[in-house]
BABAMAR-628613 format. One record per residue (C-alpha): x, y, z. Coordinates in steps of 0.001 Angstrom, whole numbers, plus 500000, padded with zeros to 6 digits. Example, Ala and Ser with C-alpha at 12.3 -4.5 7.8 and 13.67 -1.06 7.14 Angstrom:
BEGIN
512300,495500,507800
513670,498940,507140
END
This chain:
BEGIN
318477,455478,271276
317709,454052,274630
321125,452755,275072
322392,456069,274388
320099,457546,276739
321391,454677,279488
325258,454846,278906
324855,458829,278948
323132,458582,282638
325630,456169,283917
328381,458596,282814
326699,461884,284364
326058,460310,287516
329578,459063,287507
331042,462493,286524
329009,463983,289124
329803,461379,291742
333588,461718,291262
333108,465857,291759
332065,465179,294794
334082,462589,296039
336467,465421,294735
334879,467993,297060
333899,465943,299961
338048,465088,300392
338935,468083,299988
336654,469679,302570
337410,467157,305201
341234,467427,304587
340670,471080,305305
338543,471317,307811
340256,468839,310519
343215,467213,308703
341189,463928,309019
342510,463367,305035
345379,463677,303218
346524,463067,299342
348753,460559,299332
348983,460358,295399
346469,460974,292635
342950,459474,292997
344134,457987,296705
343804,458929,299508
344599,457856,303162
341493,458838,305850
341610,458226,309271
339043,456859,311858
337468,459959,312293
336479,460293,308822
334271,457234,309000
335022,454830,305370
331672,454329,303402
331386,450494,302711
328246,449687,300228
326789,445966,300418
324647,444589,297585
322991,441462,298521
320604,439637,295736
319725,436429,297518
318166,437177,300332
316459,440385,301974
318226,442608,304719
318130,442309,307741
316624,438112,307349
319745,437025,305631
321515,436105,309053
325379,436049,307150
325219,439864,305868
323633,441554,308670
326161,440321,310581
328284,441515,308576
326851,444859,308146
326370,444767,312309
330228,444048,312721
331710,446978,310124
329554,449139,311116
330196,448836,315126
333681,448739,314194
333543,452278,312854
332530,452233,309020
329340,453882,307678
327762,451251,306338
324925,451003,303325
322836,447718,302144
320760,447025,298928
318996,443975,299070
315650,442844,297810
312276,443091,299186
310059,440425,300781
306620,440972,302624
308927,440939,305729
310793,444264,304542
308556,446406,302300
310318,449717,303003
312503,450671,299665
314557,452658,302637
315426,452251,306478
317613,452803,309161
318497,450060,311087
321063,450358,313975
322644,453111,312085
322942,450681,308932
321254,452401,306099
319219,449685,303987
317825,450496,300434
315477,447672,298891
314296,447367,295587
311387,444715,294190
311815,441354,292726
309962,439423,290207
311075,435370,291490
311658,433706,288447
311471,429692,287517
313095,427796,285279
316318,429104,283302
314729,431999,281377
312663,432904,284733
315718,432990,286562
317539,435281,283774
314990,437968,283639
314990,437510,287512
318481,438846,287707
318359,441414,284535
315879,443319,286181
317717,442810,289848
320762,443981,288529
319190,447245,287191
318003,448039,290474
321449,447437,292090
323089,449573,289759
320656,452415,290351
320541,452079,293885
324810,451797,293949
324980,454972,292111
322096,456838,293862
324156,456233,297233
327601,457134,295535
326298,460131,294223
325355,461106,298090
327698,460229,299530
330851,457849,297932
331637,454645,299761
335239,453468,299099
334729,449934,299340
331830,447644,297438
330630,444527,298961
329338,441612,296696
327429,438729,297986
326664,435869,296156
324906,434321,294308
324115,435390,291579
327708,435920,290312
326279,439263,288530
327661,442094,290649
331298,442360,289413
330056,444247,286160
328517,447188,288901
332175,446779,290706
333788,447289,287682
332227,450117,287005
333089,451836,290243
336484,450304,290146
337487,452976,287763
336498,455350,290638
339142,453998,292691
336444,451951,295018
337889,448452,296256
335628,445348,295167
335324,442886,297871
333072,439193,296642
331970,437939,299523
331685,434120,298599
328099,433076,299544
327628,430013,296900
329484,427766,294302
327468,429221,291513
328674,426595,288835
327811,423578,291134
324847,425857,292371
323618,425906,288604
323904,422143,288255
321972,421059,291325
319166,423124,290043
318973,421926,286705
321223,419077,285969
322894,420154,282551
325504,421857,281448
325593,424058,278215
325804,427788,276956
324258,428576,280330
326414,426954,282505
329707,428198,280644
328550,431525,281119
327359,430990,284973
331401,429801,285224
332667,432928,283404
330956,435332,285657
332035,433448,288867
335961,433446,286731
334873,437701,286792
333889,437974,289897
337283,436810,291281
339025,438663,288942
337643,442036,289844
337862,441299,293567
340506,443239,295800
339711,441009,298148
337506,437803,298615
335806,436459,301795
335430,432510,302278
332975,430824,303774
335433,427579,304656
338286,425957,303646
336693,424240,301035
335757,427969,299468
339069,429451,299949
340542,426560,298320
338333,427028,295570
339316,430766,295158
342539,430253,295173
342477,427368,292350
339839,427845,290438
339361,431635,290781
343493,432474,290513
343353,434444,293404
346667,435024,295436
346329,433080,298766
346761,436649,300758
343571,437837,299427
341088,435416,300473
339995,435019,304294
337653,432653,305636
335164,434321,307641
332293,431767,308968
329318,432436,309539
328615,431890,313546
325872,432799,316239
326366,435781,318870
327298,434119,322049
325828,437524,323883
322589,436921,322112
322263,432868,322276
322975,433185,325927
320249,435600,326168
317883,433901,324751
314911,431434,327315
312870,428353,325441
309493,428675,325419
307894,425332,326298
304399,426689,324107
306314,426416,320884
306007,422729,321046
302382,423426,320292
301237,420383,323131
303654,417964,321434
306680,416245,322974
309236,416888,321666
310073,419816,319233
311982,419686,316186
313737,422638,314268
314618,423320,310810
316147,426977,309953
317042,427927,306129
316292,428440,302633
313880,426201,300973
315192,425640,297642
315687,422565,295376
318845,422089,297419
318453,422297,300735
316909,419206,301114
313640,420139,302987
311579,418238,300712
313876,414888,301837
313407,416319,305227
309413,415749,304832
309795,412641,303570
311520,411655,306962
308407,413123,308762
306103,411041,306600
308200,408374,307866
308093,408581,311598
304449,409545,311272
303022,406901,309705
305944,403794,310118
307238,404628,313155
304194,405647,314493
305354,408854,316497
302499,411611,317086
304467,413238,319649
306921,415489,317367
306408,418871,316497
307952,420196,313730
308680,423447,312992
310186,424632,309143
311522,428149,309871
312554,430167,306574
311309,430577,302784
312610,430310,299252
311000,429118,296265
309957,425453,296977
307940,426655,299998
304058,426773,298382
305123,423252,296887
306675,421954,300020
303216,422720,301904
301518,421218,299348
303291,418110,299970
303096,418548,303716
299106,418258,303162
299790,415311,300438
301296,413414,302863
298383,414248,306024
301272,415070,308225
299762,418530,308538
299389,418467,312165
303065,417610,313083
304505,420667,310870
304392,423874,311472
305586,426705,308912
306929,429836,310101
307980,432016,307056
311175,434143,308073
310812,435174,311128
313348,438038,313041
316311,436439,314387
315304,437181,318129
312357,434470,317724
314551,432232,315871
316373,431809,319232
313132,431686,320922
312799,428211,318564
316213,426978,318588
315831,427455,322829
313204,425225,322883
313945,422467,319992
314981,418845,321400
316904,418491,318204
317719,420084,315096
318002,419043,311379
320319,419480,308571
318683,417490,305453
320889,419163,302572
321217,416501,300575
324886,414715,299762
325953,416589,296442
328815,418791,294686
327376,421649,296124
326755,420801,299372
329867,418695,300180
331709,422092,299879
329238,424055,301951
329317,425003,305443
325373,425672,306405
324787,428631,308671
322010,426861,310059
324217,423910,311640
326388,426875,313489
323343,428305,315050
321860,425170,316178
325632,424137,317655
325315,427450,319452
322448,426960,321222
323473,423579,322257
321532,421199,320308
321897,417991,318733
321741,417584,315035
320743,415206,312464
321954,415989,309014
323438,413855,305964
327602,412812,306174
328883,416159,304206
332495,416772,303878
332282,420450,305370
329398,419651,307414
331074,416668,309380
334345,419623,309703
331585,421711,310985
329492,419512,313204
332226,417004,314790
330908,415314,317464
328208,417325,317909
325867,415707,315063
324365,412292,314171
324944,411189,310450
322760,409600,308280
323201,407608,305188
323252,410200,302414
319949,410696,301237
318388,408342,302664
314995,409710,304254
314071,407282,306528
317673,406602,307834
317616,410533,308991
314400,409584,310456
315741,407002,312858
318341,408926,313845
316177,411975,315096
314305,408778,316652
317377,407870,318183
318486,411402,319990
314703,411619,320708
314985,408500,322700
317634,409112,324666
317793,412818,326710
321415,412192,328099
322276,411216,324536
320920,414593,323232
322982,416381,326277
326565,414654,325282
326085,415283,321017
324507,419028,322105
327228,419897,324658
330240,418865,322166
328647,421611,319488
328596,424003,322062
332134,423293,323052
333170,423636,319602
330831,427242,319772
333197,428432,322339
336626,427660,320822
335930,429577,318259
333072,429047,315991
331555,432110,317156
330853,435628,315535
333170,437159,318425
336186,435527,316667
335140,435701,313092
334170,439025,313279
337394,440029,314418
338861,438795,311238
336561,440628,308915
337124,443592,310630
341005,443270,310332
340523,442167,306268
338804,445236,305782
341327,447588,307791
343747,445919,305953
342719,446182,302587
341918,450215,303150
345139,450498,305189
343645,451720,308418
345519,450383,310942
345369,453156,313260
341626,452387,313808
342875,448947,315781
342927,450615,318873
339289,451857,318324
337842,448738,318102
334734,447345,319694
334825,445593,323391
333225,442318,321682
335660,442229,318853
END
């Protein structure tokens, strides 16, 4: 019965959608010619009718999750309405907002742990998503959905709308099958499953956004998607905004030096290796002069501080929570060097860390492990330590610590490698022109933003 009751409320608020999707064309065509039928169930709209392009995000709330409000930022400057679902943290408790003309619905979450945790974590995201997708439909219809990753869950509510003519963009976040190993280190019923859905999600895209090389490589193999729909759009800092930004000495809290870390804080990200490194300059090494400061959340967090106090290097670390992105700068300004501890692994090797593109823009050097995409990332503008190795990454922040014209030459090269184009000016431009492109708008080229 309560299936019944469910399928029969997707279908009336898809009926009703569709009506006015119906109406709302035919209105606009008539009232300034801004639409025309082109053939049944398309139709071509021009820049004054403003596209509708709906994001779902699962991972991380709007606007802390730096990759999709930039994303969000860029479309909608560019001239599409734009709407966001995402979760809600403490951060962002409002179920709905207006941000710079970006209209943001939120829904809760109950975290989950272990593999059952994590399931019901995404059964009950999921039914929020759909909701919240058909709630903004039914107001007003957005012709293109935008999936971010992970989880790989979100091409079931794209295939849904699909039949409504809407284009289904995956915007590839995370390698959920390697994702799903890291985390638990088995493969099974689970993982076949967590493989199928990624299989799905490429399947129903129209269109699929890589983070790298490494990801569009892994689209077009492993997710048989035709090379001309996959575009690798990396995430990269605002030059406008970095070069706005002034350090704040106080943030070293009377240390030294200062020390930045800026992500998620999951089982793979490595921040728990990145303590251990701490623990070693602390007590071996003998350094009391280095602030650090763990900017972010996830998961791991409560037992990372836990282990922060286990180890009595409380007073060198210093964590944050998410924090808004202007006083991440405010950080990243002041830090003498920056860290990268993801740990060497399948998942990682393939990843290109947003954090590593921020700290490059702001002219820092970084530590981090030797990582296939990270070392295409980073170039010069790094030092590598042995992978995994704790106390190896420890003597190499020792090392740029050390040495201030060091820090200058390996901080300078990132930048330089900022300005040639790892920098949301240039990618930006290119999701822009994937998006025109897949809605044939062309004409809106012309209209474009100054900074794209």
């Amino acid at each position: 019965m309560a299936g019944s009751f469910s399928l029969g409320f997707v279908l009336v608020y898809f009926w009703t959608g569709w009506q006015r999707q119906r109406g709302f064309y035919r209105r606009r065509g008539a009232a300034d010619g801004g639409l025309h039928q082109i053939e049944s169930k398309r139709y071509e709209m021009t820049k004054s009718a403003s596209p509708h392009i709906c994001i779902i995000v699962e991972n991380q709330p709007v606007p802390f999750d730096r990759r999709v409000w930039q994303e969000a930022r860029a479309l909608q400057q560019a001239g599409y309405r734009v709407s966001v679902i995402s979760p809600k943290s403490p951060q962002s408790e409002a179920s709905r907002e207006t941000l710079e003309g970006i209209e943001i619905y939120r829904h809760r979450t109950w975290p989950g742990h272990g593999r059952l945790g994590y399931m019901l974590e995404y059964a009950c995201a999921f039914a929020s998503e759909l909701y919240l997708a058909l709630l903004i439909y039914r107001r007003t219809p957005f012709r293109v959905l935008l999936a971010c990753n992970p989880p790989d869950t979100i091409f079931a509510i794209a295939f849904l709308f699909k039949l409504l003519g809407v284009r289904f963009v995956f915007d590839h976040h995370d390698l959920s099958p390697e994702l799903y190993d890291v985390k638990f280190f088995r493969r099974g019923f689970v993982y076949s499953i967590v493989c199928l859905f990624e299989s799905l999600s490429f399947r129903a895209a129209d269109l699929s956004i890589a983070t790298n090389e490494s990801y569009r490589e892994i689209a077009i193999t492993r997710g048989k998607i035709k090379p001309q729909k996959v575009v690798v759009v990396q995430t990269c800092a605002d030059l406008r905004a970095v070069n706005g930004t002034h350090p704040k000495p106080e943030l070293k809290r009377g240390k030294r030096h200062l020390v930045v870390y800026v992500g998620v804080m999951e089982i793979q990200d490595g921040v728990r290796l990145l303590i251990e490194s701490i623990e070693y300059l602390v007590k071996q090494r003998g350094r009391s002069d280095i602030q650090f400061t763990l900017i972010g959340s996830g998961n791991e967090a409560p037992r990372l501080q836990a282990l922060v106090q286990e180890s009595l290097v409380q007073d060198f670390v210093h964590f944050t929570g998410l924090l808004p992105h202007e006083q991440v700068g405010s950080y990243l300004s002041a830090a003498d060097v920056c860290v990268a501890p993801d740990p060497v692994n399948a998942l990682n090797d393939k990843c290109t860390m947003i954090k590593n593109l921020e700290y490059m823009a702001y002219g820092k050097p970084v530590v981090s492990y030797d990582l296939k995409e990270g070392r295409r990332t980073l170039g010069n503008g790094a030092l590598y330590a042995r992978p995994n190795d704790p106390c190896d990454f420890g003597d190499k922040i020792e090392t740029l610590l050390e040495s201030e014209s060091l820090r200058t030459t390996v901080g300078e090269s990132g930048r330089k490698r900022v300005e040639q184009g790892l920098n949301w000016q240039v990618q930006s431009a290119k999701l822009v022109a994937a998006f025109d492109d897949l809605l044939g708008d062309e004409s809106r080229a012309s209209d474009l933003p100054d900074y794209i």
